[in-house]
TITOR-567799 format. One line per 8 residues: their letters; for each residue z, y, x of N, C-alpha, C. Coordinates in steps of 0.02 Angstrom, whole numbers, plus 50000, padded with zeros to 5 digits. Atoms other than C-alpha are relative to their C-alpha. Example, Ala and Ser with C-alpha at 12.3 -4.5 7.8 and 13.67 -1.06 7.14 Angstrom:
AS	50000,49941,50045,50390,49775,50615,50000,50060,50045 | 49997,49941,49958,50357,49947,50684,50037,50055,49961
***
This chain:
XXXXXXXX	49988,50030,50066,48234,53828,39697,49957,49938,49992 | 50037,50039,49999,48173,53670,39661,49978,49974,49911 | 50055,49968,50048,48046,53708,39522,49960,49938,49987 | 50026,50077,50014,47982,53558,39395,49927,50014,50032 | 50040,50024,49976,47849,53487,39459,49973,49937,49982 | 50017,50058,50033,47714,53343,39401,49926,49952,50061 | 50038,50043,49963,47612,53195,39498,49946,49941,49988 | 50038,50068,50040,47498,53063,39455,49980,49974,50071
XXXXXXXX	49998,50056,49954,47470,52915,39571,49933,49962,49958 | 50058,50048,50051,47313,52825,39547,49977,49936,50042 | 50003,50056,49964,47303,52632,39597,49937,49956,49990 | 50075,50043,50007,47152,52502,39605,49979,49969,49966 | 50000,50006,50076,47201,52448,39428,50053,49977,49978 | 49947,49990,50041,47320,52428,39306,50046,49945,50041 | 49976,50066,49974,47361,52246,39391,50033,50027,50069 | 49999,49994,49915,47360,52320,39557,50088,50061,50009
XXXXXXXX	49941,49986,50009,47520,52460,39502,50044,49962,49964 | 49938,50025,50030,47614,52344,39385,50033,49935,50053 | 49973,50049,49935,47630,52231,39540,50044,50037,50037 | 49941,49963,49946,47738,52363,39635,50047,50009,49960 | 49961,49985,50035,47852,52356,39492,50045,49936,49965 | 49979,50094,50036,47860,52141,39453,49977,50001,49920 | 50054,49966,50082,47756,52228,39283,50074,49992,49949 | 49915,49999,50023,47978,52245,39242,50016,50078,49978
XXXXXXXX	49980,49906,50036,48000,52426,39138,50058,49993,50021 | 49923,49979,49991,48179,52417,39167,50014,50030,50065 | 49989,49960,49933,48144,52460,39348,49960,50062,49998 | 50025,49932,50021,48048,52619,39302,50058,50038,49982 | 49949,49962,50033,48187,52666,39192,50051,50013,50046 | 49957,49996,49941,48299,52626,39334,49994,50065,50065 | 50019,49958,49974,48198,52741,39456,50007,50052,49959 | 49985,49916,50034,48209,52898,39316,50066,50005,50011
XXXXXXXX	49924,49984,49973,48412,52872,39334,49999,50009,50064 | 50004,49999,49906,48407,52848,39527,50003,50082,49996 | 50047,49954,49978,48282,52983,39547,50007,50060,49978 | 50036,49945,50027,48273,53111,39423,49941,50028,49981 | 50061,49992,50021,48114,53086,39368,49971,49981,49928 | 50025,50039,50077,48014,53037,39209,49932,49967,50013 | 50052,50036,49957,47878,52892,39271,49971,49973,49931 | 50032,50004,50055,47737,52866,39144,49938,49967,50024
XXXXXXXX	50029,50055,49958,47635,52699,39194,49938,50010,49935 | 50060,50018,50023,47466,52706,39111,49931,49973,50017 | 50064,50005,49984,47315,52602,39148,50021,50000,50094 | 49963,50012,49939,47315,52622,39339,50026,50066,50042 | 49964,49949,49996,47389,52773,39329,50084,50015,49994 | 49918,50003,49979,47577,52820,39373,50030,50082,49999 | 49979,49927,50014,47635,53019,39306,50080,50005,50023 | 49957,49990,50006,47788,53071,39376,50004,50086,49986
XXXXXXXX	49966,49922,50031,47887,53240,39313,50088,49996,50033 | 49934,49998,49990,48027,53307,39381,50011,50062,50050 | 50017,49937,49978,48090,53444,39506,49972,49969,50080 | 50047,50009,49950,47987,53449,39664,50027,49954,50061 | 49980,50062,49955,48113,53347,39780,50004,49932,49979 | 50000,50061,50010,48137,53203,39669,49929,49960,49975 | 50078,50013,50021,47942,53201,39640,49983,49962,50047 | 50032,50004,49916,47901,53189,39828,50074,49933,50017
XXXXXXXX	49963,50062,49977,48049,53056,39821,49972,49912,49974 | 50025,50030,50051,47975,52953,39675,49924,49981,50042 | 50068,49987,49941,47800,52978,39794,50029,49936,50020 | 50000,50027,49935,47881,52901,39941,50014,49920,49972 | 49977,50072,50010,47948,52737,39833,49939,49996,50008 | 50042,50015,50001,47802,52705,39780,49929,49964,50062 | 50047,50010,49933,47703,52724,39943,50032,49935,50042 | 49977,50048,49979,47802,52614,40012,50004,49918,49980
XXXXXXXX	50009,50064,50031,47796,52479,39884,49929,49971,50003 | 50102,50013,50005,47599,52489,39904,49989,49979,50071 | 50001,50007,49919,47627,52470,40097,50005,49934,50007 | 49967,50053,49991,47736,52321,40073,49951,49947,49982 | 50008,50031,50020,47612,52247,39959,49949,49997,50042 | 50075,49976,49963,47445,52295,40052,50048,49930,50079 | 49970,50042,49959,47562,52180,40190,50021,49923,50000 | 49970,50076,50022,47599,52024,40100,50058,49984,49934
XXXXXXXX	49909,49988,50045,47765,52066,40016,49993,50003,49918 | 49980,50010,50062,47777,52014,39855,50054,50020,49965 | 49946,49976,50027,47862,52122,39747,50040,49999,49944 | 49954,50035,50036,48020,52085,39668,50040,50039,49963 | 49956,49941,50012,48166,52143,39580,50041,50019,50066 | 49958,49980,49969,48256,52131,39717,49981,50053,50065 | 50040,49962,49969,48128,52207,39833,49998,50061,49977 | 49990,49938,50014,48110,52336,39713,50063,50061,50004
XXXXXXXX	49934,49962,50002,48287,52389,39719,50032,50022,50061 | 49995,50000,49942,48305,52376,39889,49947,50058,50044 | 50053,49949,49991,48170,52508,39915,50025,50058,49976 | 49986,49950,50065,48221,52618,39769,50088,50044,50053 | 49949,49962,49946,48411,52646,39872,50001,50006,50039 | 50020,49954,49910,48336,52665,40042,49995,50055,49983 | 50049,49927,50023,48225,52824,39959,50067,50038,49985 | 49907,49955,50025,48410,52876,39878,50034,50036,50064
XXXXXXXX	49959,49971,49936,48479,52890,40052,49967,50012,50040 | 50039,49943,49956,48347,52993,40129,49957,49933,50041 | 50037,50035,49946,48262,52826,40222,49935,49949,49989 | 50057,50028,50033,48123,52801,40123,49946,49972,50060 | 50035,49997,49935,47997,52827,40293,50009,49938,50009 | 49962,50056,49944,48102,52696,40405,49978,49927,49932 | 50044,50066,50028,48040,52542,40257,49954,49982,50032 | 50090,50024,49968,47864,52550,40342,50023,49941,50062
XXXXXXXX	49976,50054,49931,47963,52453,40499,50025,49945,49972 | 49981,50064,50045,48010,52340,40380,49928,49936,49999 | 50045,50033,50046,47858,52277,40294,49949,49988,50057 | 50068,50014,49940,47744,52290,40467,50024,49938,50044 | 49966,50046,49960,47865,52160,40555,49946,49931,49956 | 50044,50061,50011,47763,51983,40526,50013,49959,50032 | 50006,50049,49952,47777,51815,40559,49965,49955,49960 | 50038,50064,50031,47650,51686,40528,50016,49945,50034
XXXXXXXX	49991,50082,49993,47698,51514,40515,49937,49958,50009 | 50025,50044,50000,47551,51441,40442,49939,50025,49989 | 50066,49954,50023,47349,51475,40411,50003,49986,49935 | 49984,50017,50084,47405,51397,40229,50032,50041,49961 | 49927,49959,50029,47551,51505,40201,50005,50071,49999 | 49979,49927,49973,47589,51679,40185,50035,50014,50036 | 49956,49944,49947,47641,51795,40312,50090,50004,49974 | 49938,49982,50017,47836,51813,40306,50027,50071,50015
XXXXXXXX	50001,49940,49979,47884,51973,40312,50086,49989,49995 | 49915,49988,49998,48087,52028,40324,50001,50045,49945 | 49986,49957,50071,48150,52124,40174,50064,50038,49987 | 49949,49995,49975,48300,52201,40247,49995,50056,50070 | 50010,49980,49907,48319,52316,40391,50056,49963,50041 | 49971,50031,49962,48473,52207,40444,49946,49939,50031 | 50024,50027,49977,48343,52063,40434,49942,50013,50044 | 50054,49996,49957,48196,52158,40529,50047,49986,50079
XXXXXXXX	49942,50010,49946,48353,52187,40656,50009,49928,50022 | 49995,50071,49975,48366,52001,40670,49938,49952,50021 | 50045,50026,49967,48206,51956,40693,49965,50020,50065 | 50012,49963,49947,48180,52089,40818,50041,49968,50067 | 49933,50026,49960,48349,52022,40897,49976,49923,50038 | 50021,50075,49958,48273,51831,40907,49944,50020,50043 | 50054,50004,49950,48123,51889,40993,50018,50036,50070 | 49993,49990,49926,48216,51989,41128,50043,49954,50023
XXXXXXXX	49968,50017,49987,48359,51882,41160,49989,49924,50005 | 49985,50055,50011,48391,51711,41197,50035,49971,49969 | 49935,50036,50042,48534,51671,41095,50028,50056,49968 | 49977,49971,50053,48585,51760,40929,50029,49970,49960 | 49962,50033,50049,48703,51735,40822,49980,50066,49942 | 50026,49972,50058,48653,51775,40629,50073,49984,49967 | 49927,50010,50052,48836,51815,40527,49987,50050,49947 | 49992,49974,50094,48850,51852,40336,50006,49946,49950
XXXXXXXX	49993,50059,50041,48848,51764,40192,49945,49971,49963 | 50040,50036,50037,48757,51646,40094,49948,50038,49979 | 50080,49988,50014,48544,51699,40053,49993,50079,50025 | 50016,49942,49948,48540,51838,40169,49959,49968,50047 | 50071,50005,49959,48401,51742,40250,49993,49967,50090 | 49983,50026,49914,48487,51693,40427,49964,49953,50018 | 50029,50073,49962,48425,51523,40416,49925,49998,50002 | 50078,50001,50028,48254,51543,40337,49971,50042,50055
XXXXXXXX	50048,49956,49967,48195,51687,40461,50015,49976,50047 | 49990,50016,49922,48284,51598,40602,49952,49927,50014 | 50068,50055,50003,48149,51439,40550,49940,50027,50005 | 50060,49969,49984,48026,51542,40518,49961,50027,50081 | 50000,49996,49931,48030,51611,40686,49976,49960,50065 | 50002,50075,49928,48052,51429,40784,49904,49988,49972 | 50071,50037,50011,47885,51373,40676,49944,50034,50028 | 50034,49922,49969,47793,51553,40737,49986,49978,50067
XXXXXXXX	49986,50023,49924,47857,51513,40924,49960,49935,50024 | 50040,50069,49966,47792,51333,40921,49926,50010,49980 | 50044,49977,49996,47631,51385,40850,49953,50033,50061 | 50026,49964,49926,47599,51512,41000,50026,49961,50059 | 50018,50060,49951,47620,51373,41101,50087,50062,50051 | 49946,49985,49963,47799,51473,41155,50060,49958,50025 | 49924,50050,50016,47917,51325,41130,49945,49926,49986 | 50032,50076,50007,47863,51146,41134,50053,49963,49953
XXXXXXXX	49941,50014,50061,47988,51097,40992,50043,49999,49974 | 49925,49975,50043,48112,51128,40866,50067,49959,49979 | 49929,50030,50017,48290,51069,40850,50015,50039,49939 | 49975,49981,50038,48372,51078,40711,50076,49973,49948 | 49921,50038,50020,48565,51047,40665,50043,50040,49991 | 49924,49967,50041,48726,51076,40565,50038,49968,49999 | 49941,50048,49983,48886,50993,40583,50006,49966,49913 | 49991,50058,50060,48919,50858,40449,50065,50011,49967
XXXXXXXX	49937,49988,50010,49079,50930,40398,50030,49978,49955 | 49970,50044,50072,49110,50854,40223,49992,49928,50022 | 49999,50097,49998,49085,50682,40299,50035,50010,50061 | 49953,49998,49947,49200,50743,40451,49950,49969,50074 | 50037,50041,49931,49045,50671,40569,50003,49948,49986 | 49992,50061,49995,49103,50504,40522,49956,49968,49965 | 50062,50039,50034,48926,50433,40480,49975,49950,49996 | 49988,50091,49995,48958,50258,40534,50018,49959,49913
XXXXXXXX	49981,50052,50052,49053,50244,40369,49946,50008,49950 | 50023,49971,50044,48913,50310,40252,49951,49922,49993 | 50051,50065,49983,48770,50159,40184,49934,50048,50019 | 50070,50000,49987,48597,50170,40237,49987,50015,50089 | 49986,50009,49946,48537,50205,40419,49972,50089,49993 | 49952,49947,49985,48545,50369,40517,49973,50063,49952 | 50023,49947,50042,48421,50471,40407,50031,50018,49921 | 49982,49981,50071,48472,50428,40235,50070,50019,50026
XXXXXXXX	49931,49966,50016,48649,50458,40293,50009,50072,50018 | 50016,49926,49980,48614,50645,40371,49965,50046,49957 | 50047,49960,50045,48489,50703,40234,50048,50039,49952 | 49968,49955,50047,48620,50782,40125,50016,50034,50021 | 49977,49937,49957,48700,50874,40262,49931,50047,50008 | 50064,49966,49972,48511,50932,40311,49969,50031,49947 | 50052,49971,50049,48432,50983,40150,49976,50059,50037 | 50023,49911,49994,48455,51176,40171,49939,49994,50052
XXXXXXXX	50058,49963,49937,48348,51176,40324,49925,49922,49970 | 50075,50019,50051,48200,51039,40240,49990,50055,49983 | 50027,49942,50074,48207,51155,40105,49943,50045,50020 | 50025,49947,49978,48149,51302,40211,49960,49983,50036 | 50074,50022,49943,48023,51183,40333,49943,49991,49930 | 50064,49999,50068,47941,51143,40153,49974,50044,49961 | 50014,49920,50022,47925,51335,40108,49919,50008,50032 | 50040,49978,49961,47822,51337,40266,49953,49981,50036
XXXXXXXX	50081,50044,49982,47715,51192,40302,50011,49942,49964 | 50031,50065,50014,47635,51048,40248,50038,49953,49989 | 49990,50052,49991,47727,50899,40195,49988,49951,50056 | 50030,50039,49941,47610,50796,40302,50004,50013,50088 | 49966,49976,49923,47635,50906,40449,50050,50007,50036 | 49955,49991,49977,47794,50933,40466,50022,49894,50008 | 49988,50093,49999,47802,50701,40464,49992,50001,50053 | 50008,50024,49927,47690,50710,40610,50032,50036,50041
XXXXXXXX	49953,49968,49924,47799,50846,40714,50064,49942,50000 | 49945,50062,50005,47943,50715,40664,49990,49943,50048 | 49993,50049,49987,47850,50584,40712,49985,49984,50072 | 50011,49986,49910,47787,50646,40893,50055,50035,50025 | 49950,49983,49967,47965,50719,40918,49999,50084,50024 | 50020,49935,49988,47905,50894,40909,50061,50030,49949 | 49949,49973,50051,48033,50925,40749,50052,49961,50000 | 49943,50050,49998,48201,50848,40767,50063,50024,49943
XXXXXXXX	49974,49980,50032,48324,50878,40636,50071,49955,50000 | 49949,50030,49976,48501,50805,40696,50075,50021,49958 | 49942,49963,49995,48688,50829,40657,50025,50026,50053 | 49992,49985,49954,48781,50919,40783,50024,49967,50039 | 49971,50045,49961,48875,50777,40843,49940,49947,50058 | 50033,50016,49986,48721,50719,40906,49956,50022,50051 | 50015,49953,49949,48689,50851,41034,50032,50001,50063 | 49945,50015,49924,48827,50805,41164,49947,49936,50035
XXXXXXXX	50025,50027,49930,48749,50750,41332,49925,50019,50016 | 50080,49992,49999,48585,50847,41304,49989,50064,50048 | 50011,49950,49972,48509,50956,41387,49910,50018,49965 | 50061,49995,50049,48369,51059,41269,49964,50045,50040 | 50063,49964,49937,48223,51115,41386,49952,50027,49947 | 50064,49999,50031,48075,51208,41305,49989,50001,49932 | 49994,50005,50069,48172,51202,41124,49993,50064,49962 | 49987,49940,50054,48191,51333,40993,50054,49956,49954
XXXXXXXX	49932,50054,50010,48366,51249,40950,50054,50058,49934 | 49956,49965,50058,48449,51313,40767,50047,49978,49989 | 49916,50042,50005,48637,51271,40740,49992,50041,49916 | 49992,49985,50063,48655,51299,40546,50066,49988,49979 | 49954,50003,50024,48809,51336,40450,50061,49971,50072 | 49957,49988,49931,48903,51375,40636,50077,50010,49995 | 49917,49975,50017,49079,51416,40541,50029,49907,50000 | 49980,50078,50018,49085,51214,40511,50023,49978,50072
XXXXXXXX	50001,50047,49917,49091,51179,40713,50078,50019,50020 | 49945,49992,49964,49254,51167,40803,49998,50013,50075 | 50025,49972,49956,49285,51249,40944,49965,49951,50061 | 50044,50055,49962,49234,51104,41043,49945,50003,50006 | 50061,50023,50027,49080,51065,40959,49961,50060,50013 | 50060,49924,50018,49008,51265,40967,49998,49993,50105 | 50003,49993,49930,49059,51261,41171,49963,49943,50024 | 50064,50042,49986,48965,51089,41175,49920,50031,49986
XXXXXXXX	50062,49987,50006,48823,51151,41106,49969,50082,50014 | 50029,49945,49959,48803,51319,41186,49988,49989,50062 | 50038,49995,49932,48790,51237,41348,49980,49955,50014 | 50076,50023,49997,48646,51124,41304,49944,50020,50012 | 50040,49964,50020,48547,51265,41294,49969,49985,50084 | 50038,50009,49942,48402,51228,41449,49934,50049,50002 | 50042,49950,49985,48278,51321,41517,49929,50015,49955 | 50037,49985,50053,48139,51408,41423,50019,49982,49932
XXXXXXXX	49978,50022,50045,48243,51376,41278,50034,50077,49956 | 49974,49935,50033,48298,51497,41140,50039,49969,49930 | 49958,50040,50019,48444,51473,41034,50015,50049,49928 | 49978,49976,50041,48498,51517,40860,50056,49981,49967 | 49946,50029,50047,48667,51514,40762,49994,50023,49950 | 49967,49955,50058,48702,51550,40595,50051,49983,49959 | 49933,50017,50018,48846,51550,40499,50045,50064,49984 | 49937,49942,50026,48992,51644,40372,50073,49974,50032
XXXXXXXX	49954,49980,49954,49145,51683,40485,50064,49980,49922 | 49954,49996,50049,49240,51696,40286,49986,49945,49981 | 50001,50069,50032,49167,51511,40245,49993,49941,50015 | 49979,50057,49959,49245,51404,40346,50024,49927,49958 | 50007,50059,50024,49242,51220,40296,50069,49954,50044 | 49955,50030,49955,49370,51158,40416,50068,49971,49993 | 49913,49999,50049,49550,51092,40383,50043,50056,50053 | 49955,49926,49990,49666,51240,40390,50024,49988,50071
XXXXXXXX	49980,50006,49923,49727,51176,40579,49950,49990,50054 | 50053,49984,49940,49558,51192,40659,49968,50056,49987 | 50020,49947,49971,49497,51326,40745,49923,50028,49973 | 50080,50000,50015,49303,51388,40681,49984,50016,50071 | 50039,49981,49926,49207,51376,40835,49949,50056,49994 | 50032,49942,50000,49091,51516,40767,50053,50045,50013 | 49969,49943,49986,49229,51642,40769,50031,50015,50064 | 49979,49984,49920,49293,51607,40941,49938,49995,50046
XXXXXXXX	50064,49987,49976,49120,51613,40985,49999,50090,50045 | 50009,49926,49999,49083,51780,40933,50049,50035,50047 | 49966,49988,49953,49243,51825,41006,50002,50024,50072 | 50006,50001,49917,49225,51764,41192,49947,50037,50018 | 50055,49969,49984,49056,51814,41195,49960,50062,49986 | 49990,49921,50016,49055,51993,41127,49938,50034,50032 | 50031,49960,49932,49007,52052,41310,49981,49988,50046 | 50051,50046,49925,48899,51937,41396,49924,50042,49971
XXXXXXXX	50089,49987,49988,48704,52017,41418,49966,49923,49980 | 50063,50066,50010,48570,51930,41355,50013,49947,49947 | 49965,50030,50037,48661,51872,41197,50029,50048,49939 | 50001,49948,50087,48620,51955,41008,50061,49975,49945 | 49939,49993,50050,48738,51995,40867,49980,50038,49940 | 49994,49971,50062,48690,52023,40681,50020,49998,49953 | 49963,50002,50048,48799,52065,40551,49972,49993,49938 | 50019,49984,50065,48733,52036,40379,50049,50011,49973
XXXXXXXX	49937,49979,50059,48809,52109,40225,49965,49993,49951 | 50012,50034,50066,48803,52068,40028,49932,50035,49988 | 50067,49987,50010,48666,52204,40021,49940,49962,50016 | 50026,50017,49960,48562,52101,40127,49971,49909,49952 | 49987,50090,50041,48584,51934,39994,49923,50031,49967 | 50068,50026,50010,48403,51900,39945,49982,49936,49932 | 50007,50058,50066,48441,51765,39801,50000,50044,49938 | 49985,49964,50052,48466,51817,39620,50065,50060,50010
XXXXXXXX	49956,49957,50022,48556,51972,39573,50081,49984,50012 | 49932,50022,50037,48712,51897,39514,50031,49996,50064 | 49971,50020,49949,48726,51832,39687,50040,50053,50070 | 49979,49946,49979,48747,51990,39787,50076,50025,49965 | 49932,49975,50031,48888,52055,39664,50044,49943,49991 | 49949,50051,50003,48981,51878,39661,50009,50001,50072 | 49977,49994,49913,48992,51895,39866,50041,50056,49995 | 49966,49946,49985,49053,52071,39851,50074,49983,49956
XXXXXXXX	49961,50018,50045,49171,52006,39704,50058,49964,50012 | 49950,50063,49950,49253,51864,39820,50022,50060,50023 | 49971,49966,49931,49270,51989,39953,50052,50042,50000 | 49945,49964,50028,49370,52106,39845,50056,49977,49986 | 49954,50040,50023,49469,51970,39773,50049,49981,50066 | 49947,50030,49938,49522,51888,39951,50003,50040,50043 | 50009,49945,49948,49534,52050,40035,49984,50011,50049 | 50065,50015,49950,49374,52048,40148,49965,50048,49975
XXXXXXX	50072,49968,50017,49295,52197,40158,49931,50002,50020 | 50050,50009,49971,49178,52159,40292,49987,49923,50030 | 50022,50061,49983,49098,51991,40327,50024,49996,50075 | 50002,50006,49941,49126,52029,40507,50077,50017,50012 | 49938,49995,49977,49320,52066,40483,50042,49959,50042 | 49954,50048,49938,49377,51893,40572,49970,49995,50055 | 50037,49991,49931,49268,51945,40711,50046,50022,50054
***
């Protein structure tokens, strides 16, 4: 019989538990539905009530959110929630492999941790493999952990410098016609990946890898006749490439070199009579060794709220149940 039962949790002060919670009551209240419990936050004290399995469940969030934080992990709503339905489906434990995974970029910056077990899976994936492809959709993290990663790599002196390119697809490549010269005309295509080098270092630093050729940030059209020795080489937004363009640039890839794609398979940019070179990717290459494959899914979306349930919302609408269905 599982016979009420009561707990108290006692943290290093009041600051130190309302941090495993974003100091957000609604996720308390949220955990008593989940759970079956009644959670009573006082001071740096934390009472749960309830019957003895959903006590010892209510436990394990917790422990875990103290793990995450004791690690770096700044906790969120979405963190929180993402914790809260692991514990639901018995896999409370299996978080700890989460939150211990690490990658330091910078001695400035915090540790990055993954927040996801698809994304520990992918970071696990770039460090055994040479070439992974990252598929799902939009702020599931593909690009950001697949930078994070290259900046990690060049750090430990693993990789002597980072490529970094996405096909120009709204300007069709044709960057001749655009004004200014080759930077201002590429910078709009390139933001996303700035964005995520300015998460993780220095303004000033990331100029001089620019300016000694250590950080290269290209379109893809710009990769035919190369050969990338010694890179950590990211192809961003991989659904935009034609099949051409993905078979050019998979066999640039040169020695000591490690390669990342990412890219949604459902958000193809292309005109309706070309082929996505990500999907005939994945395809051909299924069942070659030595060549990773991770599926993200909407759970896995990492931006606001809203954003997770407007992915699943499309998917319903254009009848896509799985990101990986045109695989």
């Amino acid at each position: 019989m599982n016979a009420p039962h009561a707990q108290t949790l006692t943290f290093e002060n009041a600051h130190a538990l309302s941090d495993l919670y974003a100091a957000d009551e609604t996720l308390l209240r949220e955990t008593e539905s989940t759970l079956g419990v009644k959670l009573t936050a006082r001071d740096a004290q934390l009472k749960i009530d309830g019957a003895n399995g959903s006590v010892t469940s209510a436990q394990e969030l917790f422990r875990q959110l103290h793990l995450a934080h004791q690690h770096g992990l700044r906790i969120r709503r979405h963190e929180f929630l993402y914790a809260l339905k692991a514990v639901q489906r018995g896999e409370g434990k299996q978080l700890e492999s989460i939150w211990s995974t690490r990658i330091q970029v910078s001695g400035k910056k915090p540790v990055i941790i993954p927040k996801t077990f698809l994304q520990k899976a992918y970071v696990d994936e770039i460090r055994r493999q040479d070439l992974v492809f990252g598929l799902g959709p939009a702020g599931t993290g593909k690009t950001y952990l697949a930078m994070a990663m290259a900046v990690s790599y060049l750090k430990t002196d693993k990789i002597n410098r980072i490529i970094l390119t996405r096909p120009a697809v709204e300007a069709g490549e044709a960057l001749g016609f655009l004004p200014g010269d080759l930077q201002e005309k590429i910078f709009p295509y390139l933001r996303p990946l700035y964005d995520a080098l300015y998460d993780m270092l220095d303004v000033e630093e990331i100029q001089k890898m620019m300016d000694k050729g250590i950080l290269e940030i290209a379109p893809l059209a710009y990769m035919r006749g190369r050969t990338l020795t010694g890179a950590f080489v990211i192809l961003d937004e991989g659904q935009n490439a034609t099949t051409e363009q993905m078979f050019m640039f998979l066999t640039r890839l040169g020695p000591d070199s490690k390669c990342i794609v990412t890219g949604d398979p459902t958000q193809v940019d292309l005109p309706h009579h070309r082929k996505s070179g990500l999907v005939e990717a994945v395809q051909a290459l299924a069942n070659v060794d030595g060549i990773g494959f991770v599926r993200f899914e909407d759970t896995d979306v990492i931006r606001h709220e809203l954003v997770g349930k407007i992915v699943r919302a499309y998917k319903e609408h254009r009848g896509v149940r799985q990101t990986s269905l045109t695989l």
